[in-house]
N, C-alpha and C positions, 0 to 999 in steps of 0.2 A: 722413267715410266710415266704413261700421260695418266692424268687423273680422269675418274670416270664416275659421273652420276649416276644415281639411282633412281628410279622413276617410277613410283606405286601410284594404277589407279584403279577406281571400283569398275568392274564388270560384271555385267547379268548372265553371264552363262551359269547354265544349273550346275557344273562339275568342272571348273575348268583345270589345265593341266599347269603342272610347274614346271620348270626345268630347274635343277636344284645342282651346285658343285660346290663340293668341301675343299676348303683350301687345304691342301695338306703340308703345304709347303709354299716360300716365298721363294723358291731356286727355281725360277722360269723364267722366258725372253719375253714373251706377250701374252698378255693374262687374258685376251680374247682366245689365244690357241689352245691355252689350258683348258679354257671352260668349253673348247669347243672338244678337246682330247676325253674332260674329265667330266662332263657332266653328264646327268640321266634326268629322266622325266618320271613325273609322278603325280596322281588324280588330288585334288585341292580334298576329296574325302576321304583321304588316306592319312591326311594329319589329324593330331589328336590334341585338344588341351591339356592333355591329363602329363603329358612324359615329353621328351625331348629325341622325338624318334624319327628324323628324315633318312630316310635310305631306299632301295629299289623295292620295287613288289615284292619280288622272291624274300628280299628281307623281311617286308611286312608279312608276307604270309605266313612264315618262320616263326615270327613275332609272335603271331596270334595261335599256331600252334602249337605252342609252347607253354601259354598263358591261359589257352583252355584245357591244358593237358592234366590239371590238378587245383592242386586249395590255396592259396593265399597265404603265404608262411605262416604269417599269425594266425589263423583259420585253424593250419595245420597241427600244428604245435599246441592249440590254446593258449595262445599267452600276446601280449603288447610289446612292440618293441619301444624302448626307452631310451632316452640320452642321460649321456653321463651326469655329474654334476658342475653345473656353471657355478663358480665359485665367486666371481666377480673382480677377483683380486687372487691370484694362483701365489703371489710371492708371499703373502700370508699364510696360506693354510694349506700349503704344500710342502712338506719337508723333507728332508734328506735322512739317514740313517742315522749317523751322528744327532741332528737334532731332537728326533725323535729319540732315540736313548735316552739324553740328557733329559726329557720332559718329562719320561718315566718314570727315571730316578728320583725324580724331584719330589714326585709323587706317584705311586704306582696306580692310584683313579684314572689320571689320565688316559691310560691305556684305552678304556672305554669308549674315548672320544676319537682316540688316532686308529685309523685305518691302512690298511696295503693302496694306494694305487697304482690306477694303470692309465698310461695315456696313450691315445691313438696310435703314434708312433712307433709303441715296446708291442702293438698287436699285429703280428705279421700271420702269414698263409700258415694253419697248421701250430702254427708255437706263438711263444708268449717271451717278449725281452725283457723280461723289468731290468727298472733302473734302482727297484729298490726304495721307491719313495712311498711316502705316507701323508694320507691328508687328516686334517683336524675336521671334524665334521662335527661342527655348531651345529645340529637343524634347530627349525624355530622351533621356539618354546625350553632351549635347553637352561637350564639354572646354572647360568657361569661360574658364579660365587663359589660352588661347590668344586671348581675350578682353578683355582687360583694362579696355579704358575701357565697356566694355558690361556687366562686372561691375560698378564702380564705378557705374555710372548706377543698377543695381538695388539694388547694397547700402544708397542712400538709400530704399529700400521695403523694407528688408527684416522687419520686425515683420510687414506687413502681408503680404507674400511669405510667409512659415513658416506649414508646415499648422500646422492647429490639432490639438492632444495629446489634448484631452477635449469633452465638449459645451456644459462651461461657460463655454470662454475663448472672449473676444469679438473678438480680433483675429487675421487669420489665416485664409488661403485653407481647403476643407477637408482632411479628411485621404485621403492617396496617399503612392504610392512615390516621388514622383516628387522633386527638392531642391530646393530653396525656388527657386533662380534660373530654374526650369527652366516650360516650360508647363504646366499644370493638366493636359492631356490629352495620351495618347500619338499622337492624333494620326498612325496608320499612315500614314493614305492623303492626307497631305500633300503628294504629289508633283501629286497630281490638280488642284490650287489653279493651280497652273502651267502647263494643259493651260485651251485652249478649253471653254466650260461655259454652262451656264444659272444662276441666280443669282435666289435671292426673298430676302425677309424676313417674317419670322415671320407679322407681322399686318399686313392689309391691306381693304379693303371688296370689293373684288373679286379676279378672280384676275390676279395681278400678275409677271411674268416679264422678266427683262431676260438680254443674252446679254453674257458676256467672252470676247470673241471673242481677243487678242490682250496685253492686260495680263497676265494673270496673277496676280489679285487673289488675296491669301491672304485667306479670307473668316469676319467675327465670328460668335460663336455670339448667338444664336439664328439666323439665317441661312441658309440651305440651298444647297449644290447640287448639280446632275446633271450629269456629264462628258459631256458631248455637245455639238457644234455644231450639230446638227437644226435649220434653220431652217422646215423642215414641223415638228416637234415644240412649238419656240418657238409659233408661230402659233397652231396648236391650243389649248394651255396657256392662251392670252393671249384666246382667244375665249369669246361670251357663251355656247356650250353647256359649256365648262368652266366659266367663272366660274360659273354656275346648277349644274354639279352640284358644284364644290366646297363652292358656298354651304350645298348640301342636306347634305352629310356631316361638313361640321370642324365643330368647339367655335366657337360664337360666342362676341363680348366683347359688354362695353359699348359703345355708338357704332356698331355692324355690322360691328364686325372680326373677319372671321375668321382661324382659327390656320391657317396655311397648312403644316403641321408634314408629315414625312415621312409617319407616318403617313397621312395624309388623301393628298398630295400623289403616293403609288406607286401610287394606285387609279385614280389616272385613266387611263381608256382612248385607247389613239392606235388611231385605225383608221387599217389599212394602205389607202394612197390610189392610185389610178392614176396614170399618169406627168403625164398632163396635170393632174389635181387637183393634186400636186404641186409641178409647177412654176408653175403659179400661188400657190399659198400661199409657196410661196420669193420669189415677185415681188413680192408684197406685202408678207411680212413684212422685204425688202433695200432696200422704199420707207419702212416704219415707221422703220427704223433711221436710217433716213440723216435723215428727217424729224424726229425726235426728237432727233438728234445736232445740227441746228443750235437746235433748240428750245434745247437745253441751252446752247447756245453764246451765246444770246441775252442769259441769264441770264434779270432777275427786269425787262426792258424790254417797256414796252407801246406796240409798236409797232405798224405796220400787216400788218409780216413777221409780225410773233409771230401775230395774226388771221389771215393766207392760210395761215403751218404749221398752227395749231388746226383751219381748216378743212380746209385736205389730208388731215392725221392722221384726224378723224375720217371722211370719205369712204372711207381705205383701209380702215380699222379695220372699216368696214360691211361693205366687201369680203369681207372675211375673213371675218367674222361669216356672211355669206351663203354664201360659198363650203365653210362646216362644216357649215351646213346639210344643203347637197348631200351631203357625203363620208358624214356619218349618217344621213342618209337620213330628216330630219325630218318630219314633215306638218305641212301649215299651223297646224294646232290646235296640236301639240307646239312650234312655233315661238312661237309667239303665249304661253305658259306661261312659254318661258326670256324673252323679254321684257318681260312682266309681271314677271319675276324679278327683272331685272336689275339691277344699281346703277345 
């Protein structure tokens, strides 16, 4: 394949046009035919700083349908969405079930300091995987001494627990106030861990939402979440007209994942629903859960259960998807776009 330059220059036109082509693939014979197959045009005041949204008009106008069609999640809900907690050093104050027992034991104080969590990964559509683990949650200001065998567990990290002093030293959390034993972040609004919530991880192909309704998972960074039990909210979030506009806004990766990051994630719109839309997206989204929770329970068995949940789940899952339709007030065409969309 011959190589080909690129060549940006300033010009004075008050709007000028782009031609714009997603590579969607490297299985082509001339990447001239491709972008002459695959490309579209689009007004230079159609892009936005704010998001990572090139695509056709019809998709822009979609877009903005969409996002004037309600509140700002956070808006909606009253509440901040938050990151987990950046620990600085995970092989420290991340423990397994076994060691946390033993820490217990040791001393039943403990307990106080060791939490449930959950990391991006164990937060799937709808359910929750734990692996069962538990973190030590030092925040600042904690009196270790009253501590003891929880000290000792850390003092074997501790090289790698001490900020680092200068740019050059290679061992060593970065540099903060905060003492080596102690979390990497302050961590204010740690109480909220503890409270009912909604719960993603970072990166995902679609838009991905699970509820802690009842644990209290204290939750890893990169990880997010929203202090709310909204079971109308969950649903929305988890349907193909969010997953299509989050798809249009975050940072892609490699593979179709996008960054599900706060950022991207407070712009989604909840439109305010009628009593009756509502309570149907509650019924649906308390059939998801419950459907999902024996999935999990199944584990990794293929059985003929595991096939009739996959089909139930997805039947509801359309449910929904249909019944967001309704609440945004889609038209067939604009439906037919986020499907085309969709993962």
């Amino acid at each position: 394949m011959k190589l080909r330059s690129i060549i940006i220059k300033k010009i004075k036109k008050q709007n000028p046009k782009l031609k714009i082509c997603k590579i969607q693939t490297l299985d082509f014979g001339a990447l001239d035919v491709y972008i002459k197959n695959n490309s579209f045009t689009i007004d230079q005041s159609e892009l936005s700083e704010k998001e990572w949204n090139i695509q056709k008009k019809e998709g822009n106008d979609l877009i903005n349908k969409i996002r004037n069609a309600g509140l700002p999640v956070e808006e909606y809900v009253n509440a901040k969405i938050n990151y987990g907690i950046k620990t600085g050093f995970n092989e420290a104050f991340i423990l397994a079930e076994k060691k946390k027992t033993e820490l217990i034991n040791q001393d039943s104080n403990n307990a106080d300091l060791i939490k449930p969590v959950l990391s991006g990964a164990e937060s799937k559509r709808y359910s929750i995987r734990s692996k069962a683990n538990y973190i030590i949650f030092t925040r600042r200001g904690i009196d270790i001494l009253q501590y003891p065998s929880i000290l000792k567990h850390l003092e074997s990290f501790k090289t790698e627990l001490t900020p680092k002093t200068n740019k050059d030293q290679q061992i060593g959390r970065k540099p903060g106030k905060y003492k080596w034993y102690e979390i990497q972040d302050t961590v204010d609004y740690y109480k909220e861990f503890e409270k009912p919530k909604i719960v993603w991880g970072n990166l995902s192909t679609k838009a991905s939402f699970s509820l802690d309704e009842d644990i209290g998972y204290y939750i890893n960074a990169p990880a997010c979440i929203l202090p709310t039990d909204s079971k109308y909210v969950l649903g929305i979030l988890n349907s193909k007209v969010m997953s299509y506009f989050l798809r249009s806004i975050c940072a892609e990766r490699q593979g179709g994942f996008i960054e599900q990051k706060p950022v991207y994630v407070s712009q989604v719109p909840i439109k305010a629903p009628t009593k009756t839309q509502e309570t149907a997206i509650i019924s649906f989204v308390n059939k998801m859960l419950q459907l999902n929770a024996k999935l999990v329970a199944l584990g990794n068995k293929l059985t003929d259960e595991r096939a009739q949940l996959e089909k139930e789940i997805a039947e509801i899952d359309a449910k929904i998807d249909a019944a967001v339709y309704e609440i945004y007030e889609l038209t067939p065409e604009e439906r037919t776009i986020v499907e085309q969309n969709s993962s």
